[in-house]
C-alpha positions in Angstrom: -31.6 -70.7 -16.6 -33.8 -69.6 -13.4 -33.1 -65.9 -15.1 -34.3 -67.2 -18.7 -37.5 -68.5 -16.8 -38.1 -65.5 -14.9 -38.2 -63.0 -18.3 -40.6 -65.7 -19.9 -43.0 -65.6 -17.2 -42.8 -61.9 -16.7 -42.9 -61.4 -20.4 -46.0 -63.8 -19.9 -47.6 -61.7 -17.0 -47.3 -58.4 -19.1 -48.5 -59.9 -21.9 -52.0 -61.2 -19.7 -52.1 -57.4 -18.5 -52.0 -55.7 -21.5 -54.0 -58.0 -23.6 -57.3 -57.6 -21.0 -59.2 -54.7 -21.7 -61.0 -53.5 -18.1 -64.5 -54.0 -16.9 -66.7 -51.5 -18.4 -70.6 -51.8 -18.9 -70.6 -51.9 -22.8 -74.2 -51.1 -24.6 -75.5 -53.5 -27.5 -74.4 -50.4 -29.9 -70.5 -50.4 -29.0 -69.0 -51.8 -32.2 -66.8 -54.9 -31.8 -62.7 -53.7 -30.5 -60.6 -54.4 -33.8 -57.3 -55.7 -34.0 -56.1 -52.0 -33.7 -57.2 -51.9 -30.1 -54.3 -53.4 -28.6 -50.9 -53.8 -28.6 -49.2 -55.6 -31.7 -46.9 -58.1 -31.0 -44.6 -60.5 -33.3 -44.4 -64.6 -32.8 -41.1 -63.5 -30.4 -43.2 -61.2 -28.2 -40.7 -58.1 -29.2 -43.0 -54.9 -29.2 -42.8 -53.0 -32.1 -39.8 -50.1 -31.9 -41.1 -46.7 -31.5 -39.6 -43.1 -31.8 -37.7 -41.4 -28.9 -39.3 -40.6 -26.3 -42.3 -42.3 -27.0 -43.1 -43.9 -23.8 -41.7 -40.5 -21.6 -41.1 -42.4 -18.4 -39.6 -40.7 -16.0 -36.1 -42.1 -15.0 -35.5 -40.6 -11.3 -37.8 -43.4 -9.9 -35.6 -45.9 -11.4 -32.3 -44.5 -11.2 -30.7 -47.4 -8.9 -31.6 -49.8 -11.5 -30.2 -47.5 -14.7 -27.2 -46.6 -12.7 -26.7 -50.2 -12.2 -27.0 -51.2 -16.1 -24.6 -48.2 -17.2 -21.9 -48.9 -14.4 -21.4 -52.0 -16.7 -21.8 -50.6 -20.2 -19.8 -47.5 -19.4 -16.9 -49.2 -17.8 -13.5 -48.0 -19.1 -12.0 -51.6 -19.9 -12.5 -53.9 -22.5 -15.0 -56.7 -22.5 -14.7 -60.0 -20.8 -16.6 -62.9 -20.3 -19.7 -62.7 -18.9 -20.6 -59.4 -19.3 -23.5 -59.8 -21.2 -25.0 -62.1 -18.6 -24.2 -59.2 -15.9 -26.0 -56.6 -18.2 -28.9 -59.0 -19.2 -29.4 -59.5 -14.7 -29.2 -55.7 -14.7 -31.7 -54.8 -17.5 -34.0 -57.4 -16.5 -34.5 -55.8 -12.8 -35.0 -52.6 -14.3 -37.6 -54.2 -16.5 -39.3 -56.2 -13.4 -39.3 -52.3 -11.8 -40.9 -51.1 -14.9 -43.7 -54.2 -15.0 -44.5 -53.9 -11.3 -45.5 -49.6 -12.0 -48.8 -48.3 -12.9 -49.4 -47.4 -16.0 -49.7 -48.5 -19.7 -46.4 -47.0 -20.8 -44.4 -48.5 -17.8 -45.6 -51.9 -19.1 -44.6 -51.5 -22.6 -41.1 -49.9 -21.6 -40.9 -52.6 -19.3 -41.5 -55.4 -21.8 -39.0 -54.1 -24.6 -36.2 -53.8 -21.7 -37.1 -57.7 -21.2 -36.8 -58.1 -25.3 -33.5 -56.4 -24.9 -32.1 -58.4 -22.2 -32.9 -61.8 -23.5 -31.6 -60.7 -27.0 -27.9 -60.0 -25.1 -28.0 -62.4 -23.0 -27.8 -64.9 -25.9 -24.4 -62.9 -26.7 -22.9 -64.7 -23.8 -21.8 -67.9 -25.6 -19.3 -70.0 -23.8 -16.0 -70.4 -26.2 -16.8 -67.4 -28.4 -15.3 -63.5 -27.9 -16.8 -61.6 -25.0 -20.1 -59.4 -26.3 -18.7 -56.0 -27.8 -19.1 -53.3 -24.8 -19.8 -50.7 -27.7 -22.4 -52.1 -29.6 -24.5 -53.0 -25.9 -23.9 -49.8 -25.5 -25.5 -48.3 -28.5 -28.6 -50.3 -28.2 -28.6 -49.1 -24.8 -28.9 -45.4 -25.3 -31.1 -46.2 -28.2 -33.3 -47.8 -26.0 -32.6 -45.2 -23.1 -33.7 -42.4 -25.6 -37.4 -44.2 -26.7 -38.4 -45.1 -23.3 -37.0 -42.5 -20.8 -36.9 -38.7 -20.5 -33.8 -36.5 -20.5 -32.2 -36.6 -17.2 -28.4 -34.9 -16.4 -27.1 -38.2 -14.5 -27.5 -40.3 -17.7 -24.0 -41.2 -19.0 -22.6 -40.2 -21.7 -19.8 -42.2 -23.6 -16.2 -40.0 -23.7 -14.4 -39.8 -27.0 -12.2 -42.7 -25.8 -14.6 -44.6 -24.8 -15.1 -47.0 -28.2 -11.1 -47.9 -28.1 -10.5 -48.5 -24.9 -13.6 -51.1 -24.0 -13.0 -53.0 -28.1 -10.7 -55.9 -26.8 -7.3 -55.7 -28.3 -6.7 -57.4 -31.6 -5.1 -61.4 -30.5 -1.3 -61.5 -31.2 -0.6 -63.7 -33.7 1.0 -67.0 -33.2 3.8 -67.7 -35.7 3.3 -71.6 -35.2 -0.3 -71.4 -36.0 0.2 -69.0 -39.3 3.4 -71.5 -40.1 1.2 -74.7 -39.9 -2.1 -73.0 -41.7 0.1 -72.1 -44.8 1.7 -75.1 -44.9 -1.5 -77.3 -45.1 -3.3 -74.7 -47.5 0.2 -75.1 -49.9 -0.3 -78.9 -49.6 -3.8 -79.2 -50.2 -3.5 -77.5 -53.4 -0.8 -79.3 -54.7 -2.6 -83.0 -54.1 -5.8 -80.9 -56.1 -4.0 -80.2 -58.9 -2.0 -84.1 -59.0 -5.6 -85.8 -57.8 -7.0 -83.7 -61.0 -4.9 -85.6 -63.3 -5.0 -88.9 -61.1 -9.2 -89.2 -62.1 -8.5 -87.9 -65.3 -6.0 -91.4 -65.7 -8.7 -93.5 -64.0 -11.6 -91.9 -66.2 -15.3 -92.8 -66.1 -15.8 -96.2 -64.8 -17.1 -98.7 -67.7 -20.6 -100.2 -66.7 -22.3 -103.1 -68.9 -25.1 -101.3 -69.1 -27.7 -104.3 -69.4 -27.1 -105.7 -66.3 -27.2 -102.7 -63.6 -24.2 -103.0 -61.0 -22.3 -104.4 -63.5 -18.9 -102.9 -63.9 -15.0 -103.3 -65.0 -14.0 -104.8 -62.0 -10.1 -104.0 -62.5 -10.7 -100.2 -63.1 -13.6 -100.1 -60.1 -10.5 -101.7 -57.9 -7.6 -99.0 -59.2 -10.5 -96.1 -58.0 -10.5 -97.5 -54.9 -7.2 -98.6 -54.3 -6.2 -94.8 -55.5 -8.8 -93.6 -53.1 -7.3 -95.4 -50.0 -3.6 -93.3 -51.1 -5.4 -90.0 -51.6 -7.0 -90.5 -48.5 -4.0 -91.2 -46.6 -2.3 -88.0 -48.7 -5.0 -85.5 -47.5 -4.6 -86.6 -43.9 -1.0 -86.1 -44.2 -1.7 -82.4 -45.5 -3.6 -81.5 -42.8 -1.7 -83.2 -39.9 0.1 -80.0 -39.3 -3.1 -78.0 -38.4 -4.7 -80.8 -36.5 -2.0 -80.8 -34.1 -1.7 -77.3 -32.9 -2.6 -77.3 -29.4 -4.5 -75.2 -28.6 -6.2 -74.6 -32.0 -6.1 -71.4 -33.4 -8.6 -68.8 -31.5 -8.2 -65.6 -33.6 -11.2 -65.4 -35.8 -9.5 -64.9 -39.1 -7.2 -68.1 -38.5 -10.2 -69.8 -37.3 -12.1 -69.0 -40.1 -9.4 -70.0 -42.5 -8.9 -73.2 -40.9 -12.6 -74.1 -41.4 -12.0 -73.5 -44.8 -9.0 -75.7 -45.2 -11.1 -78.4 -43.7 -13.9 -77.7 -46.2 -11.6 -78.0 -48.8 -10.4 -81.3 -46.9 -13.5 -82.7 -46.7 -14.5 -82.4 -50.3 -11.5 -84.0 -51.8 -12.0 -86.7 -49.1 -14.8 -87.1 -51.4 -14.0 -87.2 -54.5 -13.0 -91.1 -54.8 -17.0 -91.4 -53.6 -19.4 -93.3 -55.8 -16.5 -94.9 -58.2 -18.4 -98.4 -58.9 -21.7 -97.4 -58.1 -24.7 -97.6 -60.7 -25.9 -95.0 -62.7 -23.8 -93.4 -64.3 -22.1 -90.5 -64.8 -19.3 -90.4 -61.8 -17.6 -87.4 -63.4 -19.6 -84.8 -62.6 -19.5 -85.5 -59.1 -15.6 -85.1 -58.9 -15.2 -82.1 -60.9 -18.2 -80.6 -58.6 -16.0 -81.8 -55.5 -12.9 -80.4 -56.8 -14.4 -76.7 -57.7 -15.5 -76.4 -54.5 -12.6 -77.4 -52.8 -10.4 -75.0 -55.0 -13.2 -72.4 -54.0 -12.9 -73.2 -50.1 -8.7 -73.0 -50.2 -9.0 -69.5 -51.9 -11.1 -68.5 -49.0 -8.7 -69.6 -47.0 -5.4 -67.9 -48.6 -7.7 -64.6 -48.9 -8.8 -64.9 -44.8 -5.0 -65.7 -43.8 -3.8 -62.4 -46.4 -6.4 -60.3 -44.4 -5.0 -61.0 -41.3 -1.5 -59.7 -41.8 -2.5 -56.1 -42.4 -4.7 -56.2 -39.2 -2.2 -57.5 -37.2 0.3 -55.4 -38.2 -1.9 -52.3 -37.6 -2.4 -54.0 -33.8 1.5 -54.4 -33.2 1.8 -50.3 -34.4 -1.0 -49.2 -31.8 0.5 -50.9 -29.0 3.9 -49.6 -29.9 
């Protein structure tokens, strides 16, 4: 947080010093300064991109500081957590080094280095997959390449580089694949039976010249057949809900969000039998499209997960 601060007030200070034009003795016949005399900058403060080499600082001065930020980005091991906060700390000193220079095109370097840390350091999320090493490192040299000139000690990625820093694929957990499949099976039996079950029920009958008014006995078989079918659902997806821990591997993770999409929207489905106006029924068949949509997302994520892993197993064999 203290690091968050710092950049905004930096980003702040820069902004004050480019945005006040110096003290010159300015005769009644100098034409107003138009927009075009200063520096543009968007509602995020992020200065525009420019070409390579446009700001042609030199890097010797700073080489501490760069050396510092590519010890990290051109480490030969994977990502971990909390590397993006480590290379957001290390590009925001070189940045502060860059402010505190003379110079117009210090200032501007300096400022898009602080829009480049704060945009990795929101990478660092706790509970989600450590920041890809590669693609810091490709903004990086993009970066490196628009603000600084050519210099030999500059690092360059080897060949290797991209495999070994990716993090290796998660091995998947039979249990988790055993109890995703099962719920996803389940699921879309009870859609297909719950299909016919409302069909059976039908449309509830509504006197329609008193509102509210309805057939009691059918309004109390919707909601008694709601109470099983809730119960039935619950069942289906016990077998997910008590993996411990649950699954982490973002294709299993994304296909159990879509099981309990699906979940949720046949939870649903009983919802609004009894109430006035009518109609109920296109609410249901609504619910139950998209639930049949949400479980085919989750049969195609599980199906795309096989091939990847077994392409992981081959490369570590």
């Amino acid at each position: 947080m203290a690091l968050r601060v710092t950049l905004a007030l930096l980003l702040v200070a820069a902004l004050w010093s480019l945005g006040l034009p110096g003290r010159v003795a300015l005769e009644d016949a100098t034409p107003p300064l138009g927009d075009a005399a200063f520096p543009a900058f968007g509602e995020s403060f992020e200065p525009v991109p420019l070409a390579r080499g446009s700001y042609a600082v030199e890097p010797a001065p700073h080489r501490e500081a760069i050396e510092r930020v590519e010890a990290l980005l051109y480490r030969r091991a994977p990502a971990a957590p909390g590397d993006a906060s480590a290379v957001e700390s290390a590009v925001a000193r070189l940045a502060e080094a860059l402010l505190a220079s003379e110079g117009l095109a210090h200032r501007q370097a300096g400022m898009e280095l602080l829009a480049f840390a704060a945009r990795v350091g929101a990478r660092d999320d706790v509970g989600y997959p450590p920041a890809s090493l590669v693609d810091l490192r490709g903004e990086w040299e993009t970066l490196r390449a628009r603000i600084f000139r050519p210099a030999p000690w500059l690092r360059t990625a080897a060949p290797d580089l991209d495999r070994i820093q990716e993090p290796p694929a998660a091995a998947a957990d039979p249990r988790s694949d055993e109890a995703l499949r099962a719920a996803a099976g389940e699921l879309e039996r009870l859609l297909a039976r719950g299909r016919r079950e409302v069909e059976r029920l039908g449309e509830p009958v509504y006197d329609i010249d008193t509102p509210g008014r309805a057939d009691g006995g059918q309004i109390r078989a919707w909601h008694d057949w709601g109470a099983r079918w809730r119960e039935q659902l619950a069942s289906a997806m016990a077998p997910v809900w008590d993996l411990s821990p649950q699954p982490e591997d973002p294709l299993r993770a994304e296909a159990l969000r879509a099981l309990e999409d699906a979940h949720e929207l046949l939870r649903r489905v009983p919802d609004g039998a009894g109430a006035w106006p009518t109609p109920f029924r296109p609410a249901w068949e609504a619910r139950f499209r998209a639930a049949s949509d949400a479980l085919a997302r989750a049969r195609a994520t599980l199906a795309r997960a096989e091939p990847r892993d077994a392409a992981a197993a081959h490369a570590r064999r």
